[in-house]
VMD Tcl script that draws the C-alpha trace (Angstrom):
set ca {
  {-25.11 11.60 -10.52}
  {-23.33 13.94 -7.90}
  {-20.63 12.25 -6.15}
  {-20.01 15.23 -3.92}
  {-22.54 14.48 -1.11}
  {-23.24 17.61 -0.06}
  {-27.24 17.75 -1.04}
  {-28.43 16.55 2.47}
  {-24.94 17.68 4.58}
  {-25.35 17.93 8.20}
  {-23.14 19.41 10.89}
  {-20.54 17.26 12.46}
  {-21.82 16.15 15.84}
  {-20.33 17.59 19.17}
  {-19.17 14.77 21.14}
  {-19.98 14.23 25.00}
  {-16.53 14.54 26.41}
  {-13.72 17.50 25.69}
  {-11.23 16.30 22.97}
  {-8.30 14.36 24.24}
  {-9.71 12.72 27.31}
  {-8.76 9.04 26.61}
  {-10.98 6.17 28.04}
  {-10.14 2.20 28.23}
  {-6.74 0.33 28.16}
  {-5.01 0.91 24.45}
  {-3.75 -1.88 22.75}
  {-0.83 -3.36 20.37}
  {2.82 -3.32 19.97}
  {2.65 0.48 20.01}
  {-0.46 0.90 22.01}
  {-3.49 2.69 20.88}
  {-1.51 3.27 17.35}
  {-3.61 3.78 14.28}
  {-1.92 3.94 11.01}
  {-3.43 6.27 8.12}
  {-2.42 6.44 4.85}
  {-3.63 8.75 2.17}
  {-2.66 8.63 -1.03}
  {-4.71 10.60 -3.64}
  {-3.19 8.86 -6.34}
  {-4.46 5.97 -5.78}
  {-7.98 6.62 -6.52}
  {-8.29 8.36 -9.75}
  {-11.69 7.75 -11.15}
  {-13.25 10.64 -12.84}
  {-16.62 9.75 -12.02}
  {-18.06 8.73 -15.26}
  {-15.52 6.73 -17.21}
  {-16.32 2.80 -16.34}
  {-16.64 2.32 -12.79}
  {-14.24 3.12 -9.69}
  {-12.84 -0.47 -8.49}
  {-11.42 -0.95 -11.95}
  {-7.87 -0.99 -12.43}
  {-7.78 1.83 -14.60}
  {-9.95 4.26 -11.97}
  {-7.44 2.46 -9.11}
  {-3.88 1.91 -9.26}
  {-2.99 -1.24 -7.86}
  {0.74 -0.73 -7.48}
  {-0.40 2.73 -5.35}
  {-2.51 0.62 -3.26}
  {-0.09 -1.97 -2.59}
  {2.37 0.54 -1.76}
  {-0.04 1.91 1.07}
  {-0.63 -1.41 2.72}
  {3.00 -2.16 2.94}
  {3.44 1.21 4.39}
  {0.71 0.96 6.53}
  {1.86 -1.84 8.20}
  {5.21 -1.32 8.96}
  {4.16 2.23 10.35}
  {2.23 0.02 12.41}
  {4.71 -1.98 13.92}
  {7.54 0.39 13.31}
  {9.94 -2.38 11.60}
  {11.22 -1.10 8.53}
  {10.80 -4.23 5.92}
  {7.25 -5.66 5.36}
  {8.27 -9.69 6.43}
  {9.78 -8.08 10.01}
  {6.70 -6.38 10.25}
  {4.16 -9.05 10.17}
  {6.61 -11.12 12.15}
  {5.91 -8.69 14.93}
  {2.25 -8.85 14.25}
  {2.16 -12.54 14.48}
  {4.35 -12.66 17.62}
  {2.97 -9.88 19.75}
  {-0.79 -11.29 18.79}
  {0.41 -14.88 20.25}
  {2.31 -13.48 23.06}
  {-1.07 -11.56 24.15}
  {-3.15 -14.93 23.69}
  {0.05 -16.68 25.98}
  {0.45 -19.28 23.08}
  {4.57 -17.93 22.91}
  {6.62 -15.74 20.95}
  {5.80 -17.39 17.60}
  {5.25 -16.14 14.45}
  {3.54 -17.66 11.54}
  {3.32 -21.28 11.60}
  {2.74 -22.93 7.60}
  {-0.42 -24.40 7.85}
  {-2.70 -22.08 10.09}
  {-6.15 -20.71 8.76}
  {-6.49 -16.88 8.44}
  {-9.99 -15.81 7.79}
  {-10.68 -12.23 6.16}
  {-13.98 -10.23 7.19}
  {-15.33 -8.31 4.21}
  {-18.40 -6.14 4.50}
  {-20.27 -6.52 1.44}
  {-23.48 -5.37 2.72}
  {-24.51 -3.43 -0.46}
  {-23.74 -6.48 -2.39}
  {-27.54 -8.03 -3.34}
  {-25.86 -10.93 -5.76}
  {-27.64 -8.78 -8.61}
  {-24.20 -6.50 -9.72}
  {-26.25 -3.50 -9.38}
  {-24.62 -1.93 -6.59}
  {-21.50 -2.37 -8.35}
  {-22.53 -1.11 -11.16}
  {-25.18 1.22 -11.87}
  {-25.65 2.42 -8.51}
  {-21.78 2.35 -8.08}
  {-22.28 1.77 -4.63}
  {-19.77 1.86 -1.58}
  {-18.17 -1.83 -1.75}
  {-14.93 -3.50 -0.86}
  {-12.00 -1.88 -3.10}
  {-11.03 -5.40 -5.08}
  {-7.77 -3.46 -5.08}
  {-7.35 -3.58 -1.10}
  {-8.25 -7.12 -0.75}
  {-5.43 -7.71 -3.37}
  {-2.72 -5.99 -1.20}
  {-3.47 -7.53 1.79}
  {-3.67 -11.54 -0.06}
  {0.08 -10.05 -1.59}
  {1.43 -9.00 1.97}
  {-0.14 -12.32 3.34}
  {0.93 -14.77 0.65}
  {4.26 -13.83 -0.64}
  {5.79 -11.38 2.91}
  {3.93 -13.60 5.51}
  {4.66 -16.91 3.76}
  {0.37 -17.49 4.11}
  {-0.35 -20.14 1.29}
  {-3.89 -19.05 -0.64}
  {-5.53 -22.51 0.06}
  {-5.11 -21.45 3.95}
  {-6.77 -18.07 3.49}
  {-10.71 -17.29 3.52}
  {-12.54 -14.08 2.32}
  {-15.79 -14.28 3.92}
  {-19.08 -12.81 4.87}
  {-21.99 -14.91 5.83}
  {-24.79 -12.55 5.27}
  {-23.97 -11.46 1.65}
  {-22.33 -12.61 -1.73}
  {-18.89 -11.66 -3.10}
  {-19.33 -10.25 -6.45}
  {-17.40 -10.12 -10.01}
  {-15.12 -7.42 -9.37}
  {-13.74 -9.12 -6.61}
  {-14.04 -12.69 -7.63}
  {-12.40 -11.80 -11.21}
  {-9.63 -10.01 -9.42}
  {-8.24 -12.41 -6.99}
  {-8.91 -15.75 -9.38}
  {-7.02 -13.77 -12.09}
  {-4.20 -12.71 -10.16}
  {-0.34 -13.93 -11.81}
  {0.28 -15.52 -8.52}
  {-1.63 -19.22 -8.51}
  {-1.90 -18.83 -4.74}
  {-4.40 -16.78 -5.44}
  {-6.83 -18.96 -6.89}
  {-7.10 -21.32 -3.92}
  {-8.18 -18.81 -1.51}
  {-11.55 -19.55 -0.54}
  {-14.31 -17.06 -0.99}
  {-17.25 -18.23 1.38}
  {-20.87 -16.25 0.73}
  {-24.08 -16.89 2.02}
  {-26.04 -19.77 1.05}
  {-27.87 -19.05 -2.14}
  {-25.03 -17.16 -3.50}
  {-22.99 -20.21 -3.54}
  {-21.82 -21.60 -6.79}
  {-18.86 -24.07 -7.74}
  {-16.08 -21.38 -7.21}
  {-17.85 -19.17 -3.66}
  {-18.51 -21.53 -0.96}
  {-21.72 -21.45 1.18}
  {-21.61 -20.38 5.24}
  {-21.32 -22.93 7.61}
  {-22.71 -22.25 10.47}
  {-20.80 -24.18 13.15}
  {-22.99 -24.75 16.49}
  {-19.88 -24.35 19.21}
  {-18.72 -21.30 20.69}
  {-22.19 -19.26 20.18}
  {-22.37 -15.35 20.67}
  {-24.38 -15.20 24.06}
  {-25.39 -11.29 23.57}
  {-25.70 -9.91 27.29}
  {-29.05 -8.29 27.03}
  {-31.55 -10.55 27.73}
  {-33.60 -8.49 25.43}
  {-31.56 -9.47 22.18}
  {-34.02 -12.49 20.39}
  {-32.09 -16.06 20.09}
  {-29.42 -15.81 22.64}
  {-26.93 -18.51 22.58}
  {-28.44 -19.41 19.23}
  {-26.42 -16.59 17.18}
  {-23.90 -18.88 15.20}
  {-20.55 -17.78 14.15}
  {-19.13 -19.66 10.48}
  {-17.46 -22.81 10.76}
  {-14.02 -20.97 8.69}
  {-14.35 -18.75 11.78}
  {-14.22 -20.83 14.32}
  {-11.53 -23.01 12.81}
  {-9.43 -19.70 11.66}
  {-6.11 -19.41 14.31}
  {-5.91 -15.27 13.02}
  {-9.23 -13.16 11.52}
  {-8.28 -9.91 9.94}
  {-11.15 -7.27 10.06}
  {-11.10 -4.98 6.83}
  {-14.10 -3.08 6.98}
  {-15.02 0.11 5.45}
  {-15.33 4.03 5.84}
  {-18.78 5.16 5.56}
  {-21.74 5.86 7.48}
  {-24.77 4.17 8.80}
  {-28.31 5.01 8.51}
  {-28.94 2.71 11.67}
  {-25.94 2.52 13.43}
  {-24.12 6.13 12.59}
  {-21.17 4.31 11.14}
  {-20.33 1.03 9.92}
  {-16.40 0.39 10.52}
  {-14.89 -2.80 11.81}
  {-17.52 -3.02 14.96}
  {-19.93 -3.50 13.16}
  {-18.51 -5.64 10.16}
  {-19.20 -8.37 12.21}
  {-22.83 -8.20 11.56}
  {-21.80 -10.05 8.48}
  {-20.36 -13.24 11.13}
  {-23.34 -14.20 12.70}
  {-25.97 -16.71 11.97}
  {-29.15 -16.77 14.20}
  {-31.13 -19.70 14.38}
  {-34.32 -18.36 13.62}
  {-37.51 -19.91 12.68}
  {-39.24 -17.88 10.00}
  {-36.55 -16.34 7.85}
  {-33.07 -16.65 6.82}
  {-30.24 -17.51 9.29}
  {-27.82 -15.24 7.70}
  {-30.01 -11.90 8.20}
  {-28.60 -9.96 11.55}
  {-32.31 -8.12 12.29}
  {-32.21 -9.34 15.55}
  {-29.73 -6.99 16.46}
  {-30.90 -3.85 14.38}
  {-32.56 -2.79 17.74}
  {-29.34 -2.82 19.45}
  {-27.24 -0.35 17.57}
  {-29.64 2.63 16.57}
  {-28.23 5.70 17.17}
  {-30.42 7.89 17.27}
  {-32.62 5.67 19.90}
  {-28.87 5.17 21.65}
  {-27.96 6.96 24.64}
  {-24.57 6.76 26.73}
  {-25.27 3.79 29.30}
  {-27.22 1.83 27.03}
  {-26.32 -1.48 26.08}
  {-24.93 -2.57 22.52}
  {-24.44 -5.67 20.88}
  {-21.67 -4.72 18.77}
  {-19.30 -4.91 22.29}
  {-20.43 -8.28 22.53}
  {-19.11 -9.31 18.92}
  {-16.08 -6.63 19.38}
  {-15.16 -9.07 22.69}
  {-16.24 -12.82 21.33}
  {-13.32 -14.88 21.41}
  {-13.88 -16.27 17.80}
  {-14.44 -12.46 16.75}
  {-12.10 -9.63 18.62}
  {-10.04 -13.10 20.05}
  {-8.81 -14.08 16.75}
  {-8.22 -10.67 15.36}
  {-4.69 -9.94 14.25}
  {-5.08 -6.69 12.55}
  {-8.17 -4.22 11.82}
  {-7.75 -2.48 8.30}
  {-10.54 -0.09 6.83}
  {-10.77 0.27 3.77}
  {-11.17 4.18 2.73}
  {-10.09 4.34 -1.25}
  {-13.92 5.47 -2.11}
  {-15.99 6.17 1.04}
  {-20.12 6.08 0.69}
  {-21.87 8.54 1.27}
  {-23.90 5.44 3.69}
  {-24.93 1.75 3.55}
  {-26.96 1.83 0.98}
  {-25.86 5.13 -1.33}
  {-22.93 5.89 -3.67}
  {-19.34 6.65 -3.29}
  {-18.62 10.24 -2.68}
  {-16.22 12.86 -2.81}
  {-15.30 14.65 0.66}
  {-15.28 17.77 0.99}
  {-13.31 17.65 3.69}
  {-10.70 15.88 1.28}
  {-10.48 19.04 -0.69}
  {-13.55 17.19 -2.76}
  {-11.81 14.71 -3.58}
  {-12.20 10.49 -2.81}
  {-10.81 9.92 0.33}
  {-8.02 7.38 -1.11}
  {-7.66 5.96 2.61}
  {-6.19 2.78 4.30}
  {-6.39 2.68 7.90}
  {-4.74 0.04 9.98}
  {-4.60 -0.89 13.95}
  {-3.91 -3.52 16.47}
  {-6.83 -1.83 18.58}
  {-10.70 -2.03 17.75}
  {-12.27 0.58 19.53}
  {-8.99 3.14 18.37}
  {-9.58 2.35 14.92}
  {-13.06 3.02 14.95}
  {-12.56 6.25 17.07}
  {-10.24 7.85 14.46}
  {-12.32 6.52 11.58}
  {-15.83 8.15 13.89}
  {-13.93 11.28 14.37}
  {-13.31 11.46 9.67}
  {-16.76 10.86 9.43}
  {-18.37 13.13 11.65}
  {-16.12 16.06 9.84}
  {-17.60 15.24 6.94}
  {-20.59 17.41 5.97}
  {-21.29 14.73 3.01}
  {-21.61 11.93 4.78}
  {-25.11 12.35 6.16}
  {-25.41 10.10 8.53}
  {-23.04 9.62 11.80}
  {-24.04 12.70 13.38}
  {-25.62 11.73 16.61}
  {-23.74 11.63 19.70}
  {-25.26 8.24 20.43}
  {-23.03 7.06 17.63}
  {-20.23 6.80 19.66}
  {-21.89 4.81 22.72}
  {-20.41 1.60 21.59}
  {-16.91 3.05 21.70}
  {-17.54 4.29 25.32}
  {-19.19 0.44 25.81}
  {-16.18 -1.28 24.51}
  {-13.41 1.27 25.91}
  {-15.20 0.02 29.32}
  {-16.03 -3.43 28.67}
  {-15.25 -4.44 32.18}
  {-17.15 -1.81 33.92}
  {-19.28 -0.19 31.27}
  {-21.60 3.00 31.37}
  {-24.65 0.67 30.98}
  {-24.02 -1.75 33.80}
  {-24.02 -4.71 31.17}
  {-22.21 -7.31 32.41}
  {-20.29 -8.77 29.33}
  {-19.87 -12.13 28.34}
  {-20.28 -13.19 24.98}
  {-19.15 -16.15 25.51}
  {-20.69 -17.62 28.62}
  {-18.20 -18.14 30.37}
  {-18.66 -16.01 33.63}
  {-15.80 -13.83 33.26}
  {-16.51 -10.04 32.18}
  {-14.41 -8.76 29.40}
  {-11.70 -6.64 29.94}
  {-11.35 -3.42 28.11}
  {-11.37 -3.82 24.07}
  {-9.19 -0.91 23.55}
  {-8.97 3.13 23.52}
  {-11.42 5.29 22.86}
  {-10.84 9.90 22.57}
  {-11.78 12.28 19.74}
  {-8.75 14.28 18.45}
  {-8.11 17.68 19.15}
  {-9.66 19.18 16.26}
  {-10.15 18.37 12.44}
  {-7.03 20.48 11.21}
  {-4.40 19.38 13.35}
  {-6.01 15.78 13.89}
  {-3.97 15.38 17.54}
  {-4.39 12.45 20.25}
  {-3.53 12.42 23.58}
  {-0.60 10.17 22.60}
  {0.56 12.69 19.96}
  {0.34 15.95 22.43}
  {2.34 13.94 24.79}
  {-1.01 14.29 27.16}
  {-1.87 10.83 28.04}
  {-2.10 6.94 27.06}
  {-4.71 7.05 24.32}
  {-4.78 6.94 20.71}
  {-1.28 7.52 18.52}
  {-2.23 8.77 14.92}
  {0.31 8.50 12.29}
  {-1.12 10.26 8.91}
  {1.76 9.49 6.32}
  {1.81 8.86 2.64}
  {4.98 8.37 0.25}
  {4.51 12.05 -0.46}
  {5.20 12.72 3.00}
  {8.83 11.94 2.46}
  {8.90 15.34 0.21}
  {7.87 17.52 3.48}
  {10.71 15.92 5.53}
  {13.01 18.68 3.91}
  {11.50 20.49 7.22}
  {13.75 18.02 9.31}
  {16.83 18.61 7.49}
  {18.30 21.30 10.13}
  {21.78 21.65 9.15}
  {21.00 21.85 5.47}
  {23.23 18.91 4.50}
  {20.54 17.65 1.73}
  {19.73 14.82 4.57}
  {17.65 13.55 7.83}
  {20.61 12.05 10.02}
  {22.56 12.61 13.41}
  {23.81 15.78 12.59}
  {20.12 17.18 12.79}
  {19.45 15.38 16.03}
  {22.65 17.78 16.97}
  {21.03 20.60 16.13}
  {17.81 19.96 17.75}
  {19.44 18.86 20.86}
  {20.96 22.28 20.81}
  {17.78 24.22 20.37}
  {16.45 21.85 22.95}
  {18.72 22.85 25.56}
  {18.61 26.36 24.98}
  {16.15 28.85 25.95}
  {13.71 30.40 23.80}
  {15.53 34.20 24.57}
  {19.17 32.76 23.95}
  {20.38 33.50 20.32}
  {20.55 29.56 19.39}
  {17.18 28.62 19.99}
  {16.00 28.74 16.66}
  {11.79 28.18 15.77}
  {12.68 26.03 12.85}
  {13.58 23.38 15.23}
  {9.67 23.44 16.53}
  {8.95 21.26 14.15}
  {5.33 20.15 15.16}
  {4.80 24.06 15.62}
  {3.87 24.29 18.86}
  {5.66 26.98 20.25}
  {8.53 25.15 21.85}
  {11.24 22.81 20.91}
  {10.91 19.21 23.06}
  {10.94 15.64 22.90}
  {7.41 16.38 20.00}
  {9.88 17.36 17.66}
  {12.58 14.74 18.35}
  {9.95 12.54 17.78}
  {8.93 14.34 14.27}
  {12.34 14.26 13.43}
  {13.09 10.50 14.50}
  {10.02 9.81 12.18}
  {11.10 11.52 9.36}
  {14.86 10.18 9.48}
  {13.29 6.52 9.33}
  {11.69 7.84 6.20}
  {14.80 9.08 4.65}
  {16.48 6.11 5.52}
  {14.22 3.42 3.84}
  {13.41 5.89 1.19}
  {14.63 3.55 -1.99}
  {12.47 0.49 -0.53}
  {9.18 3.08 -1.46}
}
mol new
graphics top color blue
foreach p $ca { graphics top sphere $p radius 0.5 }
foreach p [lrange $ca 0 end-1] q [lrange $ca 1 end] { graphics top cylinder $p $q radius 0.2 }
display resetview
């Protein structure tokens, strides 16, 4: 089988507006801020030997590693348990429930996509098909349970339109930790067995999608461990979409609705399939993933977004591939943010550079990005409301493309304006802070802020303005590169914790 996707490659799409033109309000502690870390370690598998989510194909210990870092990038605290403090506490601020953290006893509910998952094992196995990394989901349950003091019985792993297969199942119930085997896995109904609940649907708090066009309005159920979760966590995956262009963690929510229909199963989301083709999609048209984005059950509850990139597909339904814009290699990923429609920007912006993935290339793609970025006064005139209540939403978050694929630069990076902030970091990027070390003293400290101030001051024609001070390499030394150097000091300083 070639895992290198290039036999059907397309050109990356050109996208409606000029790079670096931010739309929306950004969100989170450090707004618009989207975490990713690649690790090429981590995913290993040679593409023959056994399958790829086994442990000897993934290193778990590499994986946890990039979680923890992910997450305190995220928040900028430098230990994991101050780091989902701040998560907790900024998420309950922003819902004006108080500067709280973690209280023992509240639900947290995880959103898996498991769409290729068919109950049968074959898109696990022979197909080896793009699924949930059972490593990932590991990482996060070991932040959760033993940094954020979560215990397992509080925790569900759900999706409502699929089942959760062995590699996961085997992999969480035979974790050391016991906490582990009272997390609840919930599945649709006739995947259910003794040890993987069944959905729920619960008939409060329905999605009311705001085209009058979308089939069983106000009778699009969310599950009951939804509605009684206090946090949801979104990990959904990289990879593209026949239908949709991409499926990140907009539309992983297709997998946390229930329609009340009459002449097929519930848990099937075809009523919405109409509502996020792309290549029927046009900027000011109306799209239903904005609606579950902006549900207060759904985007509401949502304390972090995570995507999970170790082994990207090449689409829904075919295998995982090698990018070639990862030197052909897996794409080893973990992306993190406090902001929906920034997260799925960044993650838009990966695939369409990707001549292997071979769908995502249609600028209607991006339409529900420019939707949710404008919730409250959108292209397409919808008024949102997907809850009923009369109120439009506000915006869901931040929406730009970078500046280009090489440099991979936001408007928040170029210092240009209040969009997305992209941090790509890895524990190997604490080898390339040698760059910072300006005075040569085997360290990142003061002294180098001292030197860079220096440069700073200076101008370029004076003899101690000196170009290895420009560290972000564009042409002048200012607050970029006291920025880039602040960044890489925090990483010598918490080196020994890696």
């Amino acid at each position: 089988m070639d895992f290198s996707g290039g036999k059907e490659a397309r050109a990356e799409f050109v996208p409606s507006e000029l790079p670096n033109s931010p739309i929306g309000v950004a969100r989170g502690i450090h707004p618009g801020r989207v975490v990713w870390v690649h690790e090429p370690e981590a995913a290993n598998w040679d593409g023959v030997t056994g399958f790829w989510w086994e442990d000897e194909n993934t290193d778990q210990s590499t994986v946890d590693s990039m979680v923890s870092l992910a997450i305190r990038n995220l928040t900028g605290e430098a230990h994991d348990a101050a780091a989902w403090d701040a998560l907790f506490r900024h998420f309950n601020r922003t819902r004006n429930v108080g500067d709280l953290g973690y209280q023992d006893g509240q639900l947290i509910a995880i959103k898996i996509n498991m769409n290729q998952d068919d109950g049968r094992m074959s898109s696990w196995g022979l197909e080896k098909g793009g699924l949930p990394s059972p490593q990932v989901i590991c990482a996060l349950l070991d932040q959760l349970v033993k940094v954020a003091g979560v215990r397992g019985e509080m925790i569900t792993i759900y999706d409502a339109s699929r089942a959760i297969g062995d590699p996961i199942y085997d992999k969480v119930r035979n974790s050391a930790d016991p906490n582990f085997h009272s997390v609840r896995l919930v599945v649709r109904p006739d995947e259910a067995s003794d040890e993987r609940l069944a959905v729920r649907p619960a008939t409060v708090n329905p999605v009311y999608f705001s085209s009058p066009d979308v089939p069983y309005n106000g009778r699009a159920y969310l599950p009951q461990c939804v509605i009684e979760a206090d946090y949801l966590i979104n990990l959904a995956l990289l990879r593209a979409h026949v239908m949709a262009g991409v499926t990140l963690c907009g539309k992983n929510h297709f997998g946390s609705v229930w329609f009340d229909m009459e002449y097929r199963h519930g848990w099937h989301p075809e009523p919405l399939h109409d509502f996020v083709k792309h290549r029927y999609s046009h900027f000011g048209a109306y799209n239903c993933l904005v609606d579950l984005m902006g549900h207060p059950d759904l985007g509401g509850k949502t304390l972090l977004y995570m995507i999970d990139g170790l082994y990207a597909a090449e689409h829904q339904g075919g295998p995982v591939i090698r990018y070639a814009s990862f030197g052909n290699d897996w794409t080893s990923s973990v992306l993190v943010s406090q902001d929906p429609v920034a997260i799925d920007s960044v993650g838009l912006d990966i695939i369409r550079n990707e001549p292997g993935a071979t769908e995502g290339k249609s600028t209607g793609t991006e339409n529900y990005l420019h939707e949710a970025a404008l919730a409250n006064d959108p292209p397409s005139g919808t008024f949102y409301d997907p809850d009923g209540d009369g109120e439009p939403l506000d915006s869901l978050g931040v929406h730009e493309h970078w500046n280009n694929s090489e440099e991979k630069q936001y408007s928040r990076n170029l210092g240009t304006g209040d969009g997305i902030e992209l941090i790509v970091t890895s524990a190997a990027r604490l080898e390339n802070t040698v760059a910072a070390d300006l005075d040569d003293n085997g360290a990142v400290n003061a002294g180098d802020v001292a030197v860079l101030g220096e440069s700073w001051l200076a101008a370029p024609e004076e003899s101690r303005w000196n170009e290895t001070c420009d560290l972000t390499s564009d042409g002048r030394v200012d607050f970029h590169d006291l920025a880039q150097l602040s960044h890489d000091w925090r990483w010598h300083c918490f080196a020994d914790e890696r």
